[in-house]
N, CA, C and O atoms as CSV, one atom per row, in Angstrom:
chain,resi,resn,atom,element,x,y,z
A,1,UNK,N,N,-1.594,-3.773,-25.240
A,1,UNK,CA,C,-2.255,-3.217,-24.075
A,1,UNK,C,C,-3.680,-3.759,-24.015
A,1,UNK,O,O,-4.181,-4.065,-25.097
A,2,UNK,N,N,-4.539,-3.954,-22.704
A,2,UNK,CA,C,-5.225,-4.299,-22.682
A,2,UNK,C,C,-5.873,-3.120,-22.548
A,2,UNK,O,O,-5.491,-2.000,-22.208
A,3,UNK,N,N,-7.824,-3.949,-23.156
A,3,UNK,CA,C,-8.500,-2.627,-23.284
A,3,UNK,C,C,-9.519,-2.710,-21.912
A,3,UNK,O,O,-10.633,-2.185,-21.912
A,4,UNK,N,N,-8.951,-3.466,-20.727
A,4,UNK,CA,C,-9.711,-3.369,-19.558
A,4,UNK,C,C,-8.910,-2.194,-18.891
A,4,UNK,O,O,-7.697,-2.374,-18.781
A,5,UNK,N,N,-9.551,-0.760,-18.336
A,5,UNK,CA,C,-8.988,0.040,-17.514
A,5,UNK,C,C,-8.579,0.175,-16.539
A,5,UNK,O,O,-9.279,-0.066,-15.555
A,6,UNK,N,N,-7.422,0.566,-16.426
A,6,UNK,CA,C,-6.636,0.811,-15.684
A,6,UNK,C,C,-6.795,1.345,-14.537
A,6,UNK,O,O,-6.763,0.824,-13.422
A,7,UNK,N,N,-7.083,3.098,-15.050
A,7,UNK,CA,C,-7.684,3.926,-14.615
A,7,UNK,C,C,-8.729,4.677,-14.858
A,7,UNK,O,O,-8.623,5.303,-15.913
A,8,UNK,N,N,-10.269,4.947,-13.929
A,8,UNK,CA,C,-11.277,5.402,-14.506
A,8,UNK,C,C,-11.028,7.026,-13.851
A,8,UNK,O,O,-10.608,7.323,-12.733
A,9,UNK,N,N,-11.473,7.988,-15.049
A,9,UNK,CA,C,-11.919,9.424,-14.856
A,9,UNK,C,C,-13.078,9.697,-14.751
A,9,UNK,O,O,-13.762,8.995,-15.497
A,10,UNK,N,N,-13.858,10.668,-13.943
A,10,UNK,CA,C,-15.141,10.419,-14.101
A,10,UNK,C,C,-15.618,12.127,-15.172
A,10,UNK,O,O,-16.779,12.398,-15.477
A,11,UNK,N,N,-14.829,12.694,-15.409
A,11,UNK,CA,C,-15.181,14.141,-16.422
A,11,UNK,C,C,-14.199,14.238,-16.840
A,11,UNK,O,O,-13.140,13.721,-16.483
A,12,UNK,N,N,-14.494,15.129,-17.909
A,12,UNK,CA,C,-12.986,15.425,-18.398
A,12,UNK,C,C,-12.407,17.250,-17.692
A,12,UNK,O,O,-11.424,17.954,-17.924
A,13,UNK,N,N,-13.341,17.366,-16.999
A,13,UNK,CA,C,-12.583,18.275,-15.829
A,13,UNK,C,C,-11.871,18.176,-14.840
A,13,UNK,O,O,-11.295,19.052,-14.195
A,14,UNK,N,N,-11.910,17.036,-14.708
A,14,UNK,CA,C,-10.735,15.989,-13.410
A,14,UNK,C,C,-9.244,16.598,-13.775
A,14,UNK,O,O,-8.851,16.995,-14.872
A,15,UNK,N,N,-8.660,16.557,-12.739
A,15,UNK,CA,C,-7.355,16.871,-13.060
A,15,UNK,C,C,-6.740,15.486,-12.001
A,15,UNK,O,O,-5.588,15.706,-11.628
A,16,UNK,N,N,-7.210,14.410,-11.589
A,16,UNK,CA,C,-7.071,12.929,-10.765
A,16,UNK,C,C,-7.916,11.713,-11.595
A,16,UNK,O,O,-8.915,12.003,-12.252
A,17,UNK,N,N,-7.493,10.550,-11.514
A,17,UNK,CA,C,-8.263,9.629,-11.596
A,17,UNK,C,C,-8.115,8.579,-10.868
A,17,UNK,O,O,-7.175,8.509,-10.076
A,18,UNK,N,N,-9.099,7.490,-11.024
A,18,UNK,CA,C,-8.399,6.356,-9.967
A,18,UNK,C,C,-8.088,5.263,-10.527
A,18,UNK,O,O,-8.281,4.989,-11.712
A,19,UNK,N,N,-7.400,4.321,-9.397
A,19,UNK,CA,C,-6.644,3.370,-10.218
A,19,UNK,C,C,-7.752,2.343,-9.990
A,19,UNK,O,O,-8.262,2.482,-8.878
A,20,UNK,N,N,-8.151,1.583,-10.548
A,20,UNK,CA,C,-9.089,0.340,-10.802
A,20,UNK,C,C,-8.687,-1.186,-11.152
A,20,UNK,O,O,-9.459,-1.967,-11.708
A,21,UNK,N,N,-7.240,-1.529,-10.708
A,21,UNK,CA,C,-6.945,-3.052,-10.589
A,21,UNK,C,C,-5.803,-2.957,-9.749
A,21,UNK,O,O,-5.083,-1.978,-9.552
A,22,UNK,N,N,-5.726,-4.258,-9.219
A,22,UNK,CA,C,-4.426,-4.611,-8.044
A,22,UNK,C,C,-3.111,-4.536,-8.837
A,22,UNK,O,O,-2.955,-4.964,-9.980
A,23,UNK,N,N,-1.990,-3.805,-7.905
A,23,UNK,CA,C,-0.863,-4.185,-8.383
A,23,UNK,C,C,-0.291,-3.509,-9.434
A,23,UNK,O,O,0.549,-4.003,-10.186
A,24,UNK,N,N,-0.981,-1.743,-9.547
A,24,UNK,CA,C,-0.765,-1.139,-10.618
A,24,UNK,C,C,0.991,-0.764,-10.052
A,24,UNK,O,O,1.321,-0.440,-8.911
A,25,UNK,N,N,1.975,-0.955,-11.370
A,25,UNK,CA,C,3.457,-0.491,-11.459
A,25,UNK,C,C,3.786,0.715,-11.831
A,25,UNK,O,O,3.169,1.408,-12.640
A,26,UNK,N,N,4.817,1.009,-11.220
A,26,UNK,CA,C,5.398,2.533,-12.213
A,26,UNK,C,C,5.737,2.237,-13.766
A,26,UNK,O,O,6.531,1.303,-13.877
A,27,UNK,N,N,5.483,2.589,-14.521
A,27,UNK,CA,C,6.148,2.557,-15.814
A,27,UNK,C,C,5.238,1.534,-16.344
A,27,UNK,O,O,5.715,0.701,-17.115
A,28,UNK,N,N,3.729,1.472,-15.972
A,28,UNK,CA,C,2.871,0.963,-16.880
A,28,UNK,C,C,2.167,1.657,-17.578
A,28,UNK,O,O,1.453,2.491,-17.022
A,29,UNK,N,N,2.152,1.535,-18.925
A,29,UNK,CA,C,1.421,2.477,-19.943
A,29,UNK,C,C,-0.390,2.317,-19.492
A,29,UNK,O,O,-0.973,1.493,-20.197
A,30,UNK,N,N,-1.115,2.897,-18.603
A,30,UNK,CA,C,-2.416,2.590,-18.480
A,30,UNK,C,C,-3.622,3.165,-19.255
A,30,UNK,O,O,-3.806,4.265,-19.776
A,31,UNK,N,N,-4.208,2.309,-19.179
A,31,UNK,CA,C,-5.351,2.640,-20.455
A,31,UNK,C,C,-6.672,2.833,-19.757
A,31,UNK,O,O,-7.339,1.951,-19.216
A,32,UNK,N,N,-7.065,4.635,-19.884
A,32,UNK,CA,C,-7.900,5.302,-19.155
A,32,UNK,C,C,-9.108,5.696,-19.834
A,32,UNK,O,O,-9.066,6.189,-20.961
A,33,UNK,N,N,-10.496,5.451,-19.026
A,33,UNK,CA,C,-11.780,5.591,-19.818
A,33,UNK,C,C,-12.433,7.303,-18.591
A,33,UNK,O,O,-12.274,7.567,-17.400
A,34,UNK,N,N,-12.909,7.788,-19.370
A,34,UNK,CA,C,-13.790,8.985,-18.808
A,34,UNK,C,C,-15.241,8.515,-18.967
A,34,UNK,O,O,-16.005,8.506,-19.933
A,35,UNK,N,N,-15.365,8.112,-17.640
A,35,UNK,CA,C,-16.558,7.433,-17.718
A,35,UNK,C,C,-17.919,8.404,-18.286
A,35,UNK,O,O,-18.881,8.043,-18.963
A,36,UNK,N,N,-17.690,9.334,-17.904
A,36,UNK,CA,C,-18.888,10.513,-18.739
A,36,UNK,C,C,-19.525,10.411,-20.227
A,36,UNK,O,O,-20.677,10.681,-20.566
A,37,UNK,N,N,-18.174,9.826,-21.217
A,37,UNK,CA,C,-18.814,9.674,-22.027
A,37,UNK,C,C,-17.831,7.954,-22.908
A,37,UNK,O,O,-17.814,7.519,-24.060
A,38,UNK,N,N,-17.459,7.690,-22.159
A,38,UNK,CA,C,-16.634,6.182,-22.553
A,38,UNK,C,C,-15.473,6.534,-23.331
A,38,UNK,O,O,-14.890,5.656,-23.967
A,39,UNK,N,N,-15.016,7.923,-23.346
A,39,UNK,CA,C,-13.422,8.550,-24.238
A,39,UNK,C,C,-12.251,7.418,-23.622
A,39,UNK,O,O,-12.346,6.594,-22.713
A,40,UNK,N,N,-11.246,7.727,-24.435
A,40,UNK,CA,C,-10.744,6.653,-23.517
A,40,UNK,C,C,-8.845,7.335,-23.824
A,40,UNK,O,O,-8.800,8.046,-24.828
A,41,UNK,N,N,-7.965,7.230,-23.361
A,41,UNK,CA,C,-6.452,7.896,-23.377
A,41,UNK,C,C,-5.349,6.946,-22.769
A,41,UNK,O,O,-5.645,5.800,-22.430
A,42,UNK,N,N,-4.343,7.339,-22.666
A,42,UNK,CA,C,-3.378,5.981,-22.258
A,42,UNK,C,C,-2.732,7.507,-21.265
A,42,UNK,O,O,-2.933,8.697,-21.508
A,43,UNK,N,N,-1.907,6.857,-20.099
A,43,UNK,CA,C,-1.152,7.563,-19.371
A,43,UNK,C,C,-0.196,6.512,-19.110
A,43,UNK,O,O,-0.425,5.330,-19.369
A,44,UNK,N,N,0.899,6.952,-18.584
A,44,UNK,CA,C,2.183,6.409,-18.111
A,44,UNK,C,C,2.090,6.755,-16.366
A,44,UNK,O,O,2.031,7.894,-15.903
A,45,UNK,N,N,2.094,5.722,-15.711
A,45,UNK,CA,C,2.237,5.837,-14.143
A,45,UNK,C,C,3.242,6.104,-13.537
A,45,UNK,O,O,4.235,5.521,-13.972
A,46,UNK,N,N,3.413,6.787,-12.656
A,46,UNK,CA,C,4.428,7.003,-12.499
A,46,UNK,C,C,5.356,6.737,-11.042
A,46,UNK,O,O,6.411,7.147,-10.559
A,47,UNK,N,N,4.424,5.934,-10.737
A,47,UNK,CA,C,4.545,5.105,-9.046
A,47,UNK,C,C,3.935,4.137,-9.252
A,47,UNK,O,O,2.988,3.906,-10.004
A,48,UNK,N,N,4.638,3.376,-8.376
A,48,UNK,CA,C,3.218,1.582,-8.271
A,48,UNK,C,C,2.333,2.469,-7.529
A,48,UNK,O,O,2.812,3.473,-6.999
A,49,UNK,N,N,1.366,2.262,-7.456
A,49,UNK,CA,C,-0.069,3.227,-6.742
A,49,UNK,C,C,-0.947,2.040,-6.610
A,49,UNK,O,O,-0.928,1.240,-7.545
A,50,UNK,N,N,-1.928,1.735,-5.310
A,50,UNK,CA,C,-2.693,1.027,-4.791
A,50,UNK,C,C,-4.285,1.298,-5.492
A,50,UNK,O,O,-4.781,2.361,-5.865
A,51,UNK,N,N,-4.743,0.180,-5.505
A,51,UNK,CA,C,-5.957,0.010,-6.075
A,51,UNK,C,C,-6.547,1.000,-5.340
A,51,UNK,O,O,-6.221,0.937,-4.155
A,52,UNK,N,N,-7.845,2.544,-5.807
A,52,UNK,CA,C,-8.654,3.294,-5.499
A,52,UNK,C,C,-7.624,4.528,-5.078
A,52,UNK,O,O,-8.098,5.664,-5.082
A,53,UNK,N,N,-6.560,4.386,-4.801
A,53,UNK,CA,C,-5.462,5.418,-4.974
A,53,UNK,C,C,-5.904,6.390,-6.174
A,53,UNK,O,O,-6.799,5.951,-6.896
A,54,UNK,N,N,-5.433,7.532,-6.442
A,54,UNK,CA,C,-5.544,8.736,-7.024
A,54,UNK,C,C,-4.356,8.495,-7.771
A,54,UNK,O,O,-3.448,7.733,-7.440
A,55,UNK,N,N,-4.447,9.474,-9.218
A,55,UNK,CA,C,-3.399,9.544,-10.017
A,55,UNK,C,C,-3.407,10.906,-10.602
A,55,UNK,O,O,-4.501,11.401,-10.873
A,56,UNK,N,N,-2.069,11.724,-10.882
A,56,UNK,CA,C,-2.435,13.135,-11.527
A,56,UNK,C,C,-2.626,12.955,-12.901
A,56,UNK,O,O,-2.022,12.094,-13.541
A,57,UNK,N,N,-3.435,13.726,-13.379
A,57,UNK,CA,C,-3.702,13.557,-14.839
A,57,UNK,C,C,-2.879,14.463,-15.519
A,57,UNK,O,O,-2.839,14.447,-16.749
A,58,UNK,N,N,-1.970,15.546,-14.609
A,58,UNK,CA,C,-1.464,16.326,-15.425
A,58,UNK,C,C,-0.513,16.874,-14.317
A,58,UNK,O,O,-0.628,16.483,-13.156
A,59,UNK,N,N,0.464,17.819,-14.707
A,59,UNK,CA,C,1.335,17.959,-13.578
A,59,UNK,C,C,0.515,19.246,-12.405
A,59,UNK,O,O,0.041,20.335,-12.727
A,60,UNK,N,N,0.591,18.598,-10.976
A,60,UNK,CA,C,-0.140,19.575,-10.056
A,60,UNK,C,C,1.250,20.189,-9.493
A,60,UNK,O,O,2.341,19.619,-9.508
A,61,UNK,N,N,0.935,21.603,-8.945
A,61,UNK,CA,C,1.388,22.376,-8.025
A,61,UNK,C,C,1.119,22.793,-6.618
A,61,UNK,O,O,0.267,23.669,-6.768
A,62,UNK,N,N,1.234,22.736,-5.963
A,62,UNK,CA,C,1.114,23.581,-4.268
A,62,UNK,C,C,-0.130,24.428,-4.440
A,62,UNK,O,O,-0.172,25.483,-5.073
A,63,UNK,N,N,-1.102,23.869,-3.828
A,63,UNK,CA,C,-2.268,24.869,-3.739
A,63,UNK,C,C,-3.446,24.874,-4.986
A,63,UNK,O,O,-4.552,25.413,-5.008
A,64,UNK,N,N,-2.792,24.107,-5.936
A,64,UNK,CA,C,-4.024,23.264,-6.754
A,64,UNK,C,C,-5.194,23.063,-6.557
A,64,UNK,O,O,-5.145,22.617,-5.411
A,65,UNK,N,N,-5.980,23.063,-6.768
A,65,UNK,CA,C,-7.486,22.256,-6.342
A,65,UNK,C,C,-7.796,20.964,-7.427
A,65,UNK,O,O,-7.954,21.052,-8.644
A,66,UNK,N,N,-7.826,19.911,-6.692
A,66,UNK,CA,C,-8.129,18.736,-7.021
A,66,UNK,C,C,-9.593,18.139,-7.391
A,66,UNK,O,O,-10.530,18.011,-6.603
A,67,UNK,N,N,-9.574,17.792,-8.819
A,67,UNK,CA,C,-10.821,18.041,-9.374
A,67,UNK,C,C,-11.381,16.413,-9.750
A,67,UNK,O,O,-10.961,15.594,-10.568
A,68,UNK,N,N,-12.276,16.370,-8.971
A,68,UNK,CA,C,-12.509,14.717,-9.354
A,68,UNK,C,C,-14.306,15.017,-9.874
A,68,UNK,O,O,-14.720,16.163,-9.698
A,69,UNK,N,N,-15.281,13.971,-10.490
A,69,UNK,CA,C,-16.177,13.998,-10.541
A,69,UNK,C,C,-17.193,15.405,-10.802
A,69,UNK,O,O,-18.368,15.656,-10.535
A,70,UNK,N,N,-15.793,16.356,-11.637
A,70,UNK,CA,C,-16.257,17.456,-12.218
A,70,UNK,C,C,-16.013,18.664,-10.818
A,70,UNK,O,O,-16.147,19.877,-10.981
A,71,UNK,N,N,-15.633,18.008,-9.461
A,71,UNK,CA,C,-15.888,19.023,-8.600
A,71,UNK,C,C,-14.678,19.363,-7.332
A,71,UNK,O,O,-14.387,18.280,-6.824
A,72,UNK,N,N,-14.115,20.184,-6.856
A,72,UNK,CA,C,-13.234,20.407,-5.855
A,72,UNK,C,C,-13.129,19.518,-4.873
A,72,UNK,O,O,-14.001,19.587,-4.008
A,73,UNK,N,N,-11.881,18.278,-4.700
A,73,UNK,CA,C,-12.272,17.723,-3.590
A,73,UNK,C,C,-11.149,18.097,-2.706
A,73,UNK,O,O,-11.216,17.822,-1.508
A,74,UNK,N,N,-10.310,18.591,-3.112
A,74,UNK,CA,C,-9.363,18.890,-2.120
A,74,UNK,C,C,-7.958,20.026,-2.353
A,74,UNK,O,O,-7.770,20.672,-3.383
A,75,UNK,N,N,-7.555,20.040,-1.788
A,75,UNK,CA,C,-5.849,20.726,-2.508
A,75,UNK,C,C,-4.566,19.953,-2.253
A,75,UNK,O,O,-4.090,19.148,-1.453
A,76,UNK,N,N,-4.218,20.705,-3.492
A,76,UNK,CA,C,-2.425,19.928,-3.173
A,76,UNK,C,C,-1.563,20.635,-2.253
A,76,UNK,O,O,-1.579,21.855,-2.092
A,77,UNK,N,N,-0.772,19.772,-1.625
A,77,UNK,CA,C,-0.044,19.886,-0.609
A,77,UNK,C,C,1.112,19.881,-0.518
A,77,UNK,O,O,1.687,20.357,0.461
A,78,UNK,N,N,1.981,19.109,-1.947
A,78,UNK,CA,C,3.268,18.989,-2.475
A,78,UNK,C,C,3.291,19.022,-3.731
A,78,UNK,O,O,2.088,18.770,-3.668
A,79,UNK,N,N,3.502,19.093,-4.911
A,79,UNK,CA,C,3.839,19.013,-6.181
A,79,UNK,C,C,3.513,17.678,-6.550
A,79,UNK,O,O,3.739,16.685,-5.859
A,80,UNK,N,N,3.131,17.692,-7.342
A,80,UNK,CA,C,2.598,16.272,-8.108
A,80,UNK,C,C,2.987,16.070,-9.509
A,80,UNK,O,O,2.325,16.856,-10.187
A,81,UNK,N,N,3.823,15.314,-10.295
A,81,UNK,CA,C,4.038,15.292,-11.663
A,81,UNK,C,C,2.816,14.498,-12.388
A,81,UNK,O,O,2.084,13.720,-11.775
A,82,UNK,N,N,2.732,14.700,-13.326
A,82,UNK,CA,C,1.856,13.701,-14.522
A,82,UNK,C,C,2.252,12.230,-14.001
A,82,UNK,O,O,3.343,11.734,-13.720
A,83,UNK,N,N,0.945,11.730,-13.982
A,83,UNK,CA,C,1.158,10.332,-13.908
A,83,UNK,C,C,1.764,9.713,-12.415
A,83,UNK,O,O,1.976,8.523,-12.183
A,84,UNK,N,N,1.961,10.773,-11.552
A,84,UNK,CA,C,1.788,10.772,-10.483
A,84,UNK,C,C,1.057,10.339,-9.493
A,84,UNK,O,O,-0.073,10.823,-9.555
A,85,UNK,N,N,1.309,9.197,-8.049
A,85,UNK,CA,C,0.261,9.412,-7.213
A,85,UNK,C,C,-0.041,10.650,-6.344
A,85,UNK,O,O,0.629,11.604,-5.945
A,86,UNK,N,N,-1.292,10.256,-6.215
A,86,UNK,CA,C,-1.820,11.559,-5.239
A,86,UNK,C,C,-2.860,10.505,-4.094
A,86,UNK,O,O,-3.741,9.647,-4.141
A,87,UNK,N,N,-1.860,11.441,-2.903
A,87,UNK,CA,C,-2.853,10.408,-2.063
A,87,UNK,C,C,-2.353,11.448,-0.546
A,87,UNK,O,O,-1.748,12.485,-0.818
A,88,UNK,N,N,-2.581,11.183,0.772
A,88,UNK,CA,C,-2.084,11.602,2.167
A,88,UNK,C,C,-0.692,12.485,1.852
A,88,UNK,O,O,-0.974,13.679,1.960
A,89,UNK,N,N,0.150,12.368,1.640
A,89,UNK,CA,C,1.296,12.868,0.953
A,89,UNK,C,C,1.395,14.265,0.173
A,89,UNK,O,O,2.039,15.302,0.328
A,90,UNK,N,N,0.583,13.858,-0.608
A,90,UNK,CA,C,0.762,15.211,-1.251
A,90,UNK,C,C,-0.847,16.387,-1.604
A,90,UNK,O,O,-1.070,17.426,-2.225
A,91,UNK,N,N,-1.430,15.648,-0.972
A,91,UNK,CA,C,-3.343,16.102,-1.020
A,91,UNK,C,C,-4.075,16.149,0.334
A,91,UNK,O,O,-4.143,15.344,1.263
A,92,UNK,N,N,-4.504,17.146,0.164
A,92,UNK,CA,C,-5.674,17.312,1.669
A,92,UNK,C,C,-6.885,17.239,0.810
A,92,UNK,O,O,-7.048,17.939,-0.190
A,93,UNK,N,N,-7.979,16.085,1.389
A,93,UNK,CA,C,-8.919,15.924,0.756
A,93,UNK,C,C,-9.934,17.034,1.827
A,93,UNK,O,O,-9.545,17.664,2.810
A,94,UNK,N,N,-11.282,16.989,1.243
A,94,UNK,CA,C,-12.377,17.778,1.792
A,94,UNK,C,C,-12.875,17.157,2.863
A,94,UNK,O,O,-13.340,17.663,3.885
A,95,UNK,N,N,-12.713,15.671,2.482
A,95,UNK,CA,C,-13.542,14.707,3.648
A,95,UNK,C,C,-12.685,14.778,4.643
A,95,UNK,O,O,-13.273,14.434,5.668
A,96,UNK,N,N,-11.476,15.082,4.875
A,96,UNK,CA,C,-10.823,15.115,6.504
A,96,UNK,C,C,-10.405,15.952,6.570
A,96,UNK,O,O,-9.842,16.280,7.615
């Protein structure tokens, strides 16, 4: 595995992160840094997901609040598994 990331977290209160290179696959083991303090974890993807696309860090439910950058950006809208995308589909962000 390479140690360029995959996906960056920005806290470790996130329950999302994003994806940070083209062409991410389902069933790639990705190698994730929390930028807060440079920690770093591996996840398994679980959709090809588009570069700046969202990923669940853990399994979400209906009515979740989506925690990026330590803070509420939105809710879930459908169920989300680990390693999951999250994007229009299954998330209402704050900004629309």
């Amino acid at each position: 595995m390479s140690n360029i990331p995959h996906l960056l977290v920005h806290a470790h209160e996130d329950n999302v992160g994003v994806v940070v290179v083209e062409g991410l696959e389902a069933g790639t083991e990705m190698f994730c840094c929390v930028t807060h303090d440079n920690s770093t974890f591996t996840l398994t993807a679980g959709a090809d997901v588009p570069i700046g696309h969202k990923i669940a860090l853990k399994d979400l439910k209906v009515g979740d609040t989506m925690i990026k950058y330590g803070e509420d950006i939105g809710k879930v809208v459908a169920d989300v598994a680990k390693g999951g995308h999250v994007h229009t589909h299954n998330a209402k962000t704050k900004r629309w």
